[in-house]
PyMOL CGO cylinders between C-alpha atoms (Angstrom):
from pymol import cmd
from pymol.cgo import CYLINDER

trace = [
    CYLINDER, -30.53, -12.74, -10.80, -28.59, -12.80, -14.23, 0.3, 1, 1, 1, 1, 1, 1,
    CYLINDER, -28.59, -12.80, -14.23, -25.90, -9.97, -13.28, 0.3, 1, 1, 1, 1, 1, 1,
    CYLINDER, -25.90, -9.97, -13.28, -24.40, -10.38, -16.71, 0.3, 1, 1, 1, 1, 1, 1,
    CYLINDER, -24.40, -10.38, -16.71, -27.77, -9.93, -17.96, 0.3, 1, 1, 1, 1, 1, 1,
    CYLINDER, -27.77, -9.93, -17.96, -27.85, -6.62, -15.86, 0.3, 1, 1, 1, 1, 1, 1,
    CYLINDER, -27.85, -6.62, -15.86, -24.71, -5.41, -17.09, 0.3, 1, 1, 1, 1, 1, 1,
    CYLINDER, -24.71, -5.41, -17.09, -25.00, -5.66, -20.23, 0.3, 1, 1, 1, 1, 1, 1,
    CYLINDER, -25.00, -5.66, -20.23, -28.15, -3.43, -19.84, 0.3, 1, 1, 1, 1, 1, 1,
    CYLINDER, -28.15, -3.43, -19.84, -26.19, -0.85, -17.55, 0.3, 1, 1, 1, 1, 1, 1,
    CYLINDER, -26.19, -0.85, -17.55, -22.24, -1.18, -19.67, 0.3, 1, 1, 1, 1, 1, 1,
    CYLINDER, -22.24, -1.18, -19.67, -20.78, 2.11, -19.13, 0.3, 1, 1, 1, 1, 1, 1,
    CYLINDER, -20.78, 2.11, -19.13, -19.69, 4.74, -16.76, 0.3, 1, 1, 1, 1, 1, 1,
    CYLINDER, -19.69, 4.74, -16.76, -22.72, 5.25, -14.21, 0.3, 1, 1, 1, 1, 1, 1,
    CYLINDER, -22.72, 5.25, -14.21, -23.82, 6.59, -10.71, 0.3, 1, 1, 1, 1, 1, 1,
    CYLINDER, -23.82, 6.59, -10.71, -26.59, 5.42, -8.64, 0.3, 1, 1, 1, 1, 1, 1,
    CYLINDER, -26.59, 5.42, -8.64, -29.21, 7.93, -10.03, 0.3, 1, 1, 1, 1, 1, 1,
    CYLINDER, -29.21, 7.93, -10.03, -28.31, 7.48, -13.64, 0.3, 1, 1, 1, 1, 1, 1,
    CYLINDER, -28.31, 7.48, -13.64, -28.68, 3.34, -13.00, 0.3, 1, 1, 1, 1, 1, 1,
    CYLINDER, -28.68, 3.34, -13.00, -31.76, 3.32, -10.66, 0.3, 1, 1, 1, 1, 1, 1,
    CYLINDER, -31.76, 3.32, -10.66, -32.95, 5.23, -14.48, 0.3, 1, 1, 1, 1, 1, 1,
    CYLINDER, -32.95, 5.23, -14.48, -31.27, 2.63, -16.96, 0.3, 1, 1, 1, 1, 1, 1,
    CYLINDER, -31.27, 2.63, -16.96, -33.25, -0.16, -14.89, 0.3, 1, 1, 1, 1, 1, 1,
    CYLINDER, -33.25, -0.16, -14.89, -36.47, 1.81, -14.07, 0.3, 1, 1, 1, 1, 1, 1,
    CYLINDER, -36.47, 1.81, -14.07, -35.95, 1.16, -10.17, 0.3, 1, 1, 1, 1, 1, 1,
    CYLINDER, -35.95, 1.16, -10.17, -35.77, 2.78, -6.79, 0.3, 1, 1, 1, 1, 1, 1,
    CYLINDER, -35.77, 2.78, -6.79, -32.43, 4.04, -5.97, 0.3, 1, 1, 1, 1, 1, 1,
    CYLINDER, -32.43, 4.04, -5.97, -32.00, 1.74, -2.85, 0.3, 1, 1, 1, 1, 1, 1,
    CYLINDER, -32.00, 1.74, -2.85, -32.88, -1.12, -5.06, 0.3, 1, 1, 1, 1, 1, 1,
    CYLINDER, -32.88, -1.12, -5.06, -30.15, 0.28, -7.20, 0.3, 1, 1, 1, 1, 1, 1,
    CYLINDER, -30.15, 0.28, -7.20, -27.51, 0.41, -4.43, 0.3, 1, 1, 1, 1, 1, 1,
    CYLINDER, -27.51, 0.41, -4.43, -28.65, -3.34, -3.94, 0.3, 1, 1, 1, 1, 1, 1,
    CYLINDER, -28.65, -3.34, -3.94, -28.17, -4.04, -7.72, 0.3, 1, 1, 1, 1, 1, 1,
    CYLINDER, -28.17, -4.04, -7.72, -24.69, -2.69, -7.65, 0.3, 1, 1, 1, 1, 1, 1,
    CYLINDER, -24.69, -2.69, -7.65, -23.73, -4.76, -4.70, 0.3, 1, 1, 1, 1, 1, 1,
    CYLINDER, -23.73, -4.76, -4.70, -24.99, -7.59, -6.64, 0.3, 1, 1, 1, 1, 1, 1,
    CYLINDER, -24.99, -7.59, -6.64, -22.75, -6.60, -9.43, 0.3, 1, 1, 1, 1, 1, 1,
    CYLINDER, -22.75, -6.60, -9.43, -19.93, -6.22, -7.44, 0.3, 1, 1, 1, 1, 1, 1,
    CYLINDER, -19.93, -6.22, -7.44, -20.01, -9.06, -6.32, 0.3, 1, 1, 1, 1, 1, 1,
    CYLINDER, -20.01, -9.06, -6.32, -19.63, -10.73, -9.42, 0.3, 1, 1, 1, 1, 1, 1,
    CYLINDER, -19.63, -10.73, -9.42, -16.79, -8.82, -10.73, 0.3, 1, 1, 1, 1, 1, 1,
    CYLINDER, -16.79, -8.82, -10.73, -18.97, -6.41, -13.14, 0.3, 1, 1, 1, 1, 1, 1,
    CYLINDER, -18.97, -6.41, -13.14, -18.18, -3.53, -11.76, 0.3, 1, 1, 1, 1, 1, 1,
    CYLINDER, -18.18, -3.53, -11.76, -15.28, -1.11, -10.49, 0.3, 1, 1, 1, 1, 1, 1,
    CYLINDER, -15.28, -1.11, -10.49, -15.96, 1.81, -8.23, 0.3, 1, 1, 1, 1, 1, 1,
    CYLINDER, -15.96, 1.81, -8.23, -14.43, 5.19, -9.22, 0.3, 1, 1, 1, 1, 1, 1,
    CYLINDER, -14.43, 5.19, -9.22, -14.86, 8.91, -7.59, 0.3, 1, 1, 1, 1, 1, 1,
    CYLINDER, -14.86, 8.91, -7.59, -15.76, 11.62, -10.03, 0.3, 1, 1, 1, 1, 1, 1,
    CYLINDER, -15.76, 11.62, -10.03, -15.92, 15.16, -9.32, 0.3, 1, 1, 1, 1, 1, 1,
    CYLINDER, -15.92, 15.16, -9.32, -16.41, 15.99, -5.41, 0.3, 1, 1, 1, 1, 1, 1,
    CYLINDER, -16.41, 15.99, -5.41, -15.89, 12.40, -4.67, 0.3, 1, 1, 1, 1, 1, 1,
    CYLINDER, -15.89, 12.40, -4.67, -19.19, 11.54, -5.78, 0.3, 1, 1, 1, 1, 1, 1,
    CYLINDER, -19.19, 11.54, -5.78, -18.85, 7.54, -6.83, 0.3, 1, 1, 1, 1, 1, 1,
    CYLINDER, -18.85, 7.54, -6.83, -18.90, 6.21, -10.32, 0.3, 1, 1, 1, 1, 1, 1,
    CYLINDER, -18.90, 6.21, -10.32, -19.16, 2.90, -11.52, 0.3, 1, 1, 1, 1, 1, 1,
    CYLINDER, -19.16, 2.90, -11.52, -17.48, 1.27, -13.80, 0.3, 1, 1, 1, 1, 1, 1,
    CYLINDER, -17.48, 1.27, -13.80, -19.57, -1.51, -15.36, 0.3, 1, 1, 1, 1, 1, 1,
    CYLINDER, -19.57, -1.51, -15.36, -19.00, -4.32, -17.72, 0.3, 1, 1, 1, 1, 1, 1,
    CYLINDER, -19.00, -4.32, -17.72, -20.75, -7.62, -18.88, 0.3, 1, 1, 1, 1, 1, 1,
    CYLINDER, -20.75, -7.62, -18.88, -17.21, -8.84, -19.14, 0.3, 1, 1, 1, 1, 1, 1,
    CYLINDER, -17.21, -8.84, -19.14, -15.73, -9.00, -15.48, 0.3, 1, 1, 1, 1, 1, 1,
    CYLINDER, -15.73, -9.00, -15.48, -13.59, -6.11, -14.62, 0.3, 1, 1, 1, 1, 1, 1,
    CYLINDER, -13.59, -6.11, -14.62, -12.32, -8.07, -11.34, 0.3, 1, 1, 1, 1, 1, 1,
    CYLINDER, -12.32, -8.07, -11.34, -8.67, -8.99, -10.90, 0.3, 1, 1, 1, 1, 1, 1,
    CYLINDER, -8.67, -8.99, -10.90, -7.84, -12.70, -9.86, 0.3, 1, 1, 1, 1, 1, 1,
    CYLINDER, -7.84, -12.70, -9.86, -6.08, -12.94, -6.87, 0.3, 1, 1, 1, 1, 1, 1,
    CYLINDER, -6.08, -12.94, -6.87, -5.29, -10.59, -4.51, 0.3, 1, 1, 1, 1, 1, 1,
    CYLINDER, -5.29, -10.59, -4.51, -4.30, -7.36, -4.35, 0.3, 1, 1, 1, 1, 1, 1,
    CYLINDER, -4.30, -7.36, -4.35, -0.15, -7.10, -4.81, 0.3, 1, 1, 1, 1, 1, 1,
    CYLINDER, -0.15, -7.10, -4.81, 2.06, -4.93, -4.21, 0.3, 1, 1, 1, 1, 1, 1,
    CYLINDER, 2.06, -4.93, -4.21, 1.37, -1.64, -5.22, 0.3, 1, 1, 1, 1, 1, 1,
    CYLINDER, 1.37, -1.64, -5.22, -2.57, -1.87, -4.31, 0.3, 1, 1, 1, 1, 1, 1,
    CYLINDER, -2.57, -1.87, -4.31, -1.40, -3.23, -0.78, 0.3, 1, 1, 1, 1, 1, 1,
    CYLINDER, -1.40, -3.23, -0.78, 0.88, 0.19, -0.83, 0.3, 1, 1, 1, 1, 1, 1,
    CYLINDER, 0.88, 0.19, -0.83, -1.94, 2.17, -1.92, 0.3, 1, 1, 1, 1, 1, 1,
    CYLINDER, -1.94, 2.17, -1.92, -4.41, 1.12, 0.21, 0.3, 1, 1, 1, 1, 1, 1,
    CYLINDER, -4.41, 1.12, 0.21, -2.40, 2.14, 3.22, 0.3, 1, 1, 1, 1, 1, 1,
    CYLINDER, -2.40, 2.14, 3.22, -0.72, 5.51, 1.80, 0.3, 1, 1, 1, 1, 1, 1,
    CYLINDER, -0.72, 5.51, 1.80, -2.35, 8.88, 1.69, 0.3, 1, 1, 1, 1, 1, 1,
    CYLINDER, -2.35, 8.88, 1.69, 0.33, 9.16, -1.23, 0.3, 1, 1, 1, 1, 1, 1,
    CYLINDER, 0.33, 9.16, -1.23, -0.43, 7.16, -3.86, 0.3, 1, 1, 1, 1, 1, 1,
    CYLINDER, -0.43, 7.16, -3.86, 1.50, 5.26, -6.83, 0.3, 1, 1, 1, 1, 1, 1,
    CYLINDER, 1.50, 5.26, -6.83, 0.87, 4.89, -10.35, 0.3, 1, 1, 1, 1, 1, 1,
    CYLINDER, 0.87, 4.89, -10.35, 1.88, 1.48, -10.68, 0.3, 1, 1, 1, 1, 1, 1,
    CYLINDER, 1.88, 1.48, -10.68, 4.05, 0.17, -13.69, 0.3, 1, 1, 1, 1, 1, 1,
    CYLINDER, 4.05, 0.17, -13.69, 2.79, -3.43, -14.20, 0.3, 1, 1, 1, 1, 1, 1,
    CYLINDER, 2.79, -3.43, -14.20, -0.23, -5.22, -12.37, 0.3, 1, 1, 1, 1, 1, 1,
    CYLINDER, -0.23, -5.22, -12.37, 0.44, -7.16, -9.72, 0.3, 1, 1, 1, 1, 1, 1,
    CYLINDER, 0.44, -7.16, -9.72, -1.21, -10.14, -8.02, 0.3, 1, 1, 1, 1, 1, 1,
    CYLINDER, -1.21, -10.14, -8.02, -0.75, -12.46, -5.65, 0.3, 1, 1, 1, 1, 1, 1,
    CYLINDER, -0.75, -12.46, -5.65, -2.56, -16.12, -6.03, 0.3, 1, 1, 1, 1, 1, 1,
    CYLINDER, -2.56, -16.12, -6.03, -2.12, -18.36, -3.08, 0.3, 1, 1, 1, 1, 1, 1,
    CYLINDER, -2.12, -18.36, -3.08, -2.79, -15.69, -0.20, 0.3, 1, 1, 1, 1, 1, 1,
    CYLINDER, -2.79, -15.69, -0.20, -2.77, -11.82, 0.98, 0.3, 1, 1, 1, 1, 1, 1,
    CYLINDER, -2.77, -11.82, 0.98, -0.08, -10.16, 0.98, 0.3, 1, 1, 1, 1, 1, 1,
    CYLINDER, -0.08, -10.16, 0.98, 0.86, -8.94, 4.74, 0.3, 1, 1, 1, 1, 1, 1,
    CYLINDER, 0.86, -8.94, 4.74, 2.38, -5.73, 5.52, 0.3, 1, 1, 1, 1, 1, 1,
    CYLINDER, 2.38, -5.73, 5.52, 5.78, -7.23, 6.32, 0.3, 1, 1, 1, 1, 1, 1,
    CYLINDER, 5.78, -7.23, 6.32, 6.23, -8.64, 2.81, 0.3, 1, 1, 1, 1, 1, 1,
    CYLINDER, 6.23, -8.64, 2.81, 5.34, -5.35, 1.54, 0.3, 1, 1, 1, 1, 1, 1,
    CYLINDER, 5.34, -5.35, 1.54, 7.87, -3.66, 2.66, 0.3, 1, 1, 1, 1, 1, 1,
    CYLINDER, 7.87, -3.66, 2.66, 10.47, -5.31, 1.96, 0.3, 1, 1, 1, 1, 1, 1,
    CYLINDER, 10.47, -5.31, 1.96, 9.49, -6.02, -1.86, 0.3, 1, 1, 1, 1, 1, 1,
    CYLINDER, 9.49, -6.02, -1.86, 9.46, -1.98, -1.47, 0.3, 1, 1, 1, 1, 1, 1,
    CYLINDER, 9.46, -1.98, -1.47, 12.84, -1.90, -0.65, 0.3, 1, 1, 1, 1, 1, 1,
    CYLINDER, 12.84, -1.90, -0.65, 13.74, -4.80, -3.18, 0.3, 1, 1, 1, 1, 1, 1,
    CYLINDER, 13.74, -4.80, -3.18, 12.46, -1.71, -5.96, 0.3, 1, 1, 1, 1, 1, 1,
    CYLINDER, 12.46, -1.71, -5.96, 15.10, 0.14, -4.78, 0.3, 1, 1, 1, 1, 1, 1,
    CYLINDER, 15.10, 0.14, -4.78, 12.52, 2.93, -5.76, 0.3, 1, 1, 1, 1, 1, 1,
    CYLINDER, 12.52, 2.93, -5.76, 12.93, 6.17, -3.84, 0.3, 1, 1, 1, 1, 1, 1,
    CYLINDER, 12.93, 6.17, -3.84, 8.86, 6.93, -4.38, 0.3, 1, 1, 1, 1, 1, 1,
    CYLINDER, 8.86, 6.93, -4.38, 7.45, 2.99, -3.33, 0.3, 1, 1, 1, 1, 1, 1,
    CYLINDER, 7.45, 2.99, -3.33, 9.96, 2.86, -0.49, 0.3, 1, 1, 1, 1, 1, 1,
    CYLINDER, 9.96, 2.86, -0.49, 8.73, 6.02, 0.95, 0.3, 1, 1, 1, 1, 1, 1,
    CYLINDER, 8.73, 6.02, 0.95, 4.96, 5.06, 0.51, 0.3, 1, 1, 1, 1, 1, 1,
    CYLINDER, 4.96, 5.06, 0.51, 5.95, 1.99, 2.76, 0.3, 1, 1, 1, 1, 1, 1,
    CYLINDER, 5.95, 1.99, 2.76, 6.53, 3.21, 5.18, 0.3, 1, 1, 1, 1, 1, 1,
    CYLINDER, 6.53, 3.21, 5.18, 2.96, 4.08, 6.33, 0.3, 1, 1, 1, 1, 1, 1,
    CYLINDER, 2.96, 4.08, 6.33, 3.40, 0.30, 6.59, 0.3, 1, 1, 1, 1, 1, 1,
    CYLINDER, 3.40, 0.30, 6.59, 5.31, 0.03, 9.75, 0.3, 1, 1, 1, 1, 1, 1,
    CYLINDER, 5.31, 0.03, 9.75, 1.95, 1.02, 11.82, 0.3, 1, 1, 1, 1, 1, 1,
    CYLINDER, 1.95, 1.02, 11.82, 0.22, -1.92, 10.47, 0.3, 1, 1, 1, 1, 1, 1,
    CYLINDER, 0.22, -1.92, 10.47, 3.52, -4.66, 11.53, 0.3, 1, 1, 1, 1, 1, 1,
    CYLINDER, 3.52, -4.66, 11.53, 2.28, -7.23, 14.11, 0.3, 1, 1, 1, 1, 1, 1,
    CYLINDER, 2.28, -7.23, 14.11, 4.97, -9.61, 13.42, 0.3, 1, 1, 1, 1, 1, 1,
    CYLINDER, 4.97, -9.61, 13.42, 8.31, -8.54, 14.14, 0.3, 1, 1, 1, 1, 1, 1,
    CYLINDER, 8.31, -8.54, 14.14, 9.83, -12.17, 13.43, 0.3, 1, 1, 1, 1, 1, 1,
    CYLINDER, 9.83, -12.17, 13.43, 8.43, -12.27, 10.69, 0.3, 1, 1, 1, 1, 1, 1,
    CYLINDER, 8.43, -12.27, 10.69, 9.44, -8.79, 9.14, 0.3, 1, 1, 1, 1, 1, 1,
    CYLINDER, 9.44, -8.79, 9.14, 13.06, -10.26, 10.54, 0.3, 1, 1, 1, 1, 1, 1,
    CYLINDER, 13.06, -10.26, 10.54, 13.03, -13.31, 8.41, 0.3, 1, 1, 1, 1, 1, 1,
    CYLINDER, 13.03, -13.31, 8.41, 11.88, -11.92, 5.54, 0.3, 1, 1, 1, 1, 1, 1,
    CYLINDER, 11.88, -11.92, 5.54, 14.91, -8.98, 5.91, 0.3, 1, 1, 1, 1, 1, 1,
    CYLINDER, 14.91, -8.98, 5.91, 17.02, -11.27, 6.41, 0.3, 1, 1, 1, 1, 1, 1,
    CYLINDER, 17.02, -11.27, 6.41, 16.50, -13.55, 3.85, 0.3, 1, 1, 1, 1, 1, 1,
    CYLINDER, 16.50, -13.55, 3.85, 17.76, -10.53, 1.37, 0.3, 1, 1, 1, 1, 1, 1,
    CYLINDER, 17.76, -10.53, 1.37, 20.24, -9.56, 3.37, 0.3, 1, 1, 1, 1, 1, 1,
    CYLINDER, 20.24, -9.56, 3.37, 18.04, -5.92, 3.86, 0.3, 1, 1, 1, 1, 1, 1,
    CYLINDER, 18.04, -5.92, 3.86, 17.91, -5.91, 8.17, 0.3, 1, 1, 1, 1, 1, 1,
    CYLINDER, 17.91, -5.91, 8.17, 19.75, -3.20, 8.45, 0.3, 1, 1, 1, 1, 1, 1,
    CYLINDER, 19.75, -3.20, 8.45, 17.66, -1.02, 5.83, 0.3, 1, 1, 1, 1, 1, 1,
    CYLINDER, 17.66, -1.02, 5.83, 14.36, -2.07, 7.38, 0.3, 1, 1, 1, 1, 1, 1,
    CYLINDER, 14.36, -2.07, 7.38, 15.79, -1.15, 10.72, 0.3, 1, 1, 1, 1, 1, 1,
    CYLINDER, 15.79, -1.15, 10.72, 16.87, 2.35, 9.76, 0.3, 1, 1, 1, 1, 1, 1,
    CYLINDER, 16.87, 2.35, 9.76, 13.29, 2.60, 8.19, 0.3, 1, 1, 1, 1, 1, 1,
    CYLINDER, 13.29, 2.60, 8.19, 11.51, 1.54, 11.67, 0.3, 1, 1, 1, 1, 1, 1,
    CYLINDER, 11.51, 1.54, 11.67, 13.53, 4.02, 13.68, 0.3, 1, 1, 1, 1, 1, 1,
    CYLINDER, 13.53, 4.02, 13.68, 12.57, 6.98, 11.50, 0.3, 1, 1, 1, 1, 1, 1,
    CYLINDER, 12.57, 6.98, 11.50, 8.78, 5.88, 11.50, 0.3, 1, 1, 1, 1, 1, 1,
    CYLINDER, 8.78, 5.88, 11.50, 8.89, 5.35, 15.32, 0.3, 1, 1, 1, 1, 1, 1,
    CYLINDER, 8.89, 5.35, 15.32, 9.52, 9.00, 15.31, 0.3, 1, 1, 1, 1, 1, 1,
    CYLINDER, 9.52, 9.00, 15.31, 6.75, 10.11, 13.19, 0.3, 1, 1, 1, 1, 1, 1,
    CYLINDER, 6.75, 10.11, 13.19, 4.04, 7.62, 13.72, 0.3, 1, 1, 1, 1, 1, 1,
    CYLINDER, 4.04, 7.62, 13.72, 2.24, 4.95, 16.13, 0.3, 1, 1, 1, 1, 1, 1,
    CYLINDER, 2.24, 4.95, 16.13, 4.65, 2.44, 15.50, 0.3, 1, 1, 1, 1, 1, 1,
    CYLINDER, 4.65, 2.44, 15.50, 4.80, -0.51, 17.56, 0.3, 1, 1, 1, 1, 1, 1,
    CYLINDER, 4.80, -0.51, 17.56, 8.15, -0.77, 19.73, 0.3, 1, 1, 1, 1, 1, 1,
    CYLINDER, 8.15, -0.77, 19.73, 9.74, -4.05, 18.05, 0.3, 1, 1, 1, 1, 1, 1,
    CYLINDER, 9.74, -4.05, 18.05, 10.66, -7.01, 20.11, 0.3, 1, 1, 1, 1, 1, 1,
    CYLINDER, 10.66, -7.01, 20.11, 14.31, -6.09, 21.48, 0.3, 1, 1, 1, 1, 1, 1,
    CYLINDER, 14.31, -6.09, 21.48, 15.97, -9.09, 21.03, 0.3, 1, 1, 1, 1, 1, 1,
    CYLINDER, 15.97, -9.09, 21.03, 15.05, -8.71, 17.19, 0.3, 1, 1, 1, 1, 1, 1,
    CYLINDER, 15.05, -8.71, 17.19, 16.27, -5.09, 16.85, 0.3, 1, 1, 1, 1, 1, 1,
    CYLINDER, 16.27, -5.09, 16.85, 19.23, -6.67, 18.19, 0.3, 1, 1, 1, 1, 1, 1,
    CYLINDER, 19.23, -6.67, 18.19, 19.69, -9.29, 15.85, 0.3, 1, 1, 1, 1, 1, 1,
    CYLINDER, 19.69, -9.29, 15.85, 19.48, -6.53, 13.17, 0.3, 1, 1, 1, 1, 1, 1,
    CYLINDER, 19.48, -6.53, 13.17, 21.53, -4.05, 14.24, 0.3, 1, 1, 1, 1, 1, 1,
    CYLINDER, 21.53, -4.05, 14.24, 24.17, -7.21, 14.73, 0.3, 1, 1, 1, 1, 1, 1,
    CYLINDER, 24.17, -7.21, 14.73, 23.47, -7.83, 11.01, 0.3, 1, 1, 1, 1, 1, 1,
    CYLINDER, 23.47, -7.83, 11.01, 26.27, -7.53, 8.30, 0.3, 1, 1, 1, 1, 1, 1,
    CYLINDER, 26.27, -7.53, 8.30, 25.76, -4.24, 6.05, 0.3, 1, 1, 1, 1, 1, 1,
    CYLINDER, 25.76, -4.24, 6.05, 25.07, -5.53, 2.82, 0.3, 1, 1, 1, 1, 1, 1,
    CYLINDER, 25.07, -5.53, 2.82, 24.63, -2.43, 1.05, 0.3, 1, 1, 1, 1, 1, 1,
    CYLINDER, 24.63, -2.43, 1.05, 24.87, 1.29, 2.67, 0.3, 1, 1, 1, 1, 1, 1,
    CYLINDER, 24.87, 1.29, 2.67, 22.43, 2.96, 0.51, 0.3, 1, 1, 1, 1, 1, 1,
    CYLINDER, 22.43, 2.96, 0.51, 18.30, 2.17, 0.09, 0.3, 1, 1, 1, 1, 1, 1,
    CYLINDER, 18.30, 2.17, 0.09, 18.55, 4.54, -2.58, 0.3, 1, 1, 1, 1, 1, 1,
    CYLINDER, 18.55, 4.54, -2.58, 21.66, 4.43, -4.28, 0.3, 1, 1, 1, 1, 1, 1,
    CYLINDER, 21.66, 4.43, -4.28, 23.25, 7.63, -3.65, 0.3, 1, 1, 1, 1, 1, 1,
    CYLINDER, 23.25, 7.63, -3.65, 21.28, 9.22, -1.58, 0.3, 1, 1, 1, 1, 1, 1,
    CYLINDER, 21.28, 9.22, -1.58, 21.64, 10.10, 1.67, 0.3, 1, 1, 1, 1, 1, 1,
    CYLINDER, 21.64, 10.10, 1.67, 19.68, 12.37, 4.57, 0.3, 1, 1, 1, 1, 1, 1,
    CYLINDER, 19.68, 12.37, 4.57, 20.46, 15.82, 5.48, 0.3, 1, 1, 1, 1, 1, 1,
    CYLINDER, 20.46, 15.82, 5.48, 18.29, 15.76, 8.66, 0.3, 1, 1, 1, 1, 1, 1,
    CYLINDER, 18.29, 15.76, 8.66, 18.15, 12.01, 9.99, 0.3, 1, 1, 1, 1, 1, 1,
    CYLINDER, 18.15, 12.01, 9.99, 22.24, 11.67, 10.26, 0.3, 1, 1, 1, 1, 1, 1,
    CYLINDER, 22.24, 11.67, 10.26, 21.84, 10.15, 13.53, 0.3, 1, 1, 1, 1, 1, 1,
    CYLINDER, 21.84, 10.15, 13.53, 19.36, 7.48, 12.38, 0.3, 1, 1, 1, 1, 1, 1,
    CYLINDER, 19.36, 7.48, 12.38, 22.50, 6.24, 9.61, 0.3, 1, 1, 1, 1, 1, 1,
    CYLINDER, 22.50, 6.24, 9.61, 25.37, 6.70, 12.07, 0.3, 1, 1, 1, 1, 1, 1,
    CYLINDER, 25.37, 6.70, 12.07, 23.21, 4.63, 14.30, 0.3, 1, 1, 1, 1, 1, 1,
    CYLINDER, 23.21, 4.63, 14.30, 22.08, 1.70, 11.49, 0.3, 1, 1, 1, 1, 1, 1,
    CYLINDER, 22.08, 1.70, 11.49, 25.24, 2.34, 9.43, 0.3, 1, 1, 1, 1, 1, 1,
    CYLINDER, 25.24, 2.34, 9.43, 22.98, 2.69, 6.34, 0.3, 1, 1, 1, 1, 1, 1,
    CYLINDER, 22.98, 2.69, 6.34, 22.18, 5.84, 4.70, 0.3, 1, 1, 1, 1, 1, 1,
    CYLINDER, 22.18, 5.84, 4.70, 18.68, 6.81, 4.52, 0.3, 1, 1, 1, 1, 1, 1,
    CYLINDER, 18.68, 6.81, 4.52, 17.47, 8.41, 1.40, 0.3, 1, 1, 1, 1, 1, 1,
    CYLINDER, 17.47, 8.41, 1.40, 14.58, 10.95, 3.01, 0.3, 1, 1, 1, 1, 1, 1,
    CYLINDER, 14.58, 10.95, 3.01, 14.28, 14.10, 4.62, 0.3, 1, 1, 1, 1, 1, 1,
    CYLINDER, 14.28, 14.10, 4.62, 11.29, 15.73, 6.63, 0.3, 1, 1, 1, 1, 1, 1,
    CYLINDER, 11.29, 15.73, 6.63, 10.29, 17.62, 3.40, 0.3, 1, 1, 1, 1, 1, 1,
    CYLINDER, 10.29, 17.62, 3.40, 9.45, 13.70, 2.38, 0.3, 1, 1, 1, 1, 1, 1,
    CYLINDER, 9.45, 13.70, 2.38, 7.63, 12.50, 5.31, 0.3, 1, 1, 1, 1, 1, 1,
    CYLINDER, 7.63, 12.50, 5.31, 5.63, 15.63, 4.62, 0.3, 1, 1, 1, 1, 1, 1,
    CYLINDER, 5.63, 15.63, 4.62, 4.16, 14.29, 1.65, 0.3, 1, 1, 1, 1, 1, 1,
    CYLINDER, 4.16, 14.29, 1.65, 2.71, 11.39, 3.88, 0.3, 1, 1, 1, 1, 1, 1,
    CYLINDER, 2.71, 11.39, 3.88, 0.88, 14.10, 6.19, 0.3, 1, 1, 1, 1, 1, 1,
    CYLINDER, 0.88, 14.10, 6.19, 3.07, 14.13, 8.79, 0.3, 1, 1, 1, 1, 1, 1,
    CYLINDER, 3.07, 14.13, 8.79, 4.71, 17.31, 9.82, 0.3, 1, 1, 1, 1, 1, 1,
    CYLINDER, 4.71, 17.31, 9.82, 5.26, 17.36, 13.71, 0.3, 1, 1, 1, 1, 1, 1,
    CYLINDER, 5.26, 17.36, 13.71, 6.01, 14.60, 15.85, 0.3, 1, 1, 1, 1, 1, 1,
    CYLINDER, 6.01, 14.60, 15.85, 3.37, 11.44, 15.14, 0.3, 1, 1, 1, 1, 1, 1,
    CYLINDER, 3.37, 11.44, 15.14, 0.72, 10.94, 13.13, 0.3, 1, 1, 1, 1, 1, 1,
]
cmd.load_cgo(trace, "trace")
């Protein structure tokens, strides 16, 4: 099949019924025709009104190289979502959730850090999240950030002897945010000697009110 061909005979905004029309086809054939398009990077999936899907599709492909960087990986895993202000993409491999968040905190961006930290359910590899901390000098900031999550979501309990080694760990800058600081999680800076730059009015905005998600 000559997708290009296909798009070029479907460019525009369109949902399944209005395509299964443009090509004079059966709407499951359609589905099968998108998938097709997809797959060659003709097409990007929107939702409209009601959620209902709408796709995007070009004869010139609308697919990023790469993978998905930083703020996609943020997005994907965040009820609260980020307009981002470049495009980012990674080239050699994914991007895993421990990188993520601490290029977050790298922003030093009150609204990216706090989308993060949905990514502390998703950390499988505490060394790893340690090395990469470390390497910027940020342990103590990601280890504030873990013991707040641990109290609102399924966190994974880290490896002790790591949350020893950062706690241990020089404090290379007090603030996450510079110049802000928590009115409700004062133990959780008196404890990492780091002030953390959310309250529970915050977490809110990730869907978490009461105890974990």
């Amino acid at each position: 099949m000559d997708w290009r061909e296909v798009a070029k005979r479907t460019e525009g905004l369109q949902t399944v019924d209005s395509f299964s029309r443009a090509l004079g086809i059966g709407k499951g054939t359609a589905v099968l025709y998108i998938h097709g398009l997809r797959a060659g990077g003709f097409v990007r999936t929107m939702r409209g009104a009601k959620g209902k899907r709408v796709y995007e599709i070009s004869p010139l492909r609308l697919r990023s190289v790469g993978y998905p960087g930083l703020f996609e990986t943020l997005n994907a895993n965040s009820p609260l979502k980020l307009q981002a202000p470049y495009e980012h993409r990674l080239y050699e491999k994914e991007m895993a959730p421990e990188e993520a968040i601490v290029r977050s905190l790298k922003t030093r961006d009150h609204r990216i850090v706090l989308v993060s930290l949905e990514l502390f359910r998703k950390i499988e590899n505490w060394s790893l999240l340690y090395r990469l901390a470390k390497k910027d000098g940020l342990e103590r900031e990601v280890g504030a950030l873990y013991a707040l999550c641990r109290r609102y979501f399924r966190v994974r309990r880290m490896d002790g002897r790591i949350l020893r080694r950062m706690k241990n760990s020089l404090v290379e800058n007090k603030y996450i945010i510079e110049g802000m600081r928590s009115s409700d999680f004062k133990d959780v800076e008196k404890e990492w000697g780091v002030f953390v730059p959310f309250n529970k009015s915050d977490l809110e905005k990730l869907g978490v009110r009461h105890g974990r998600a």
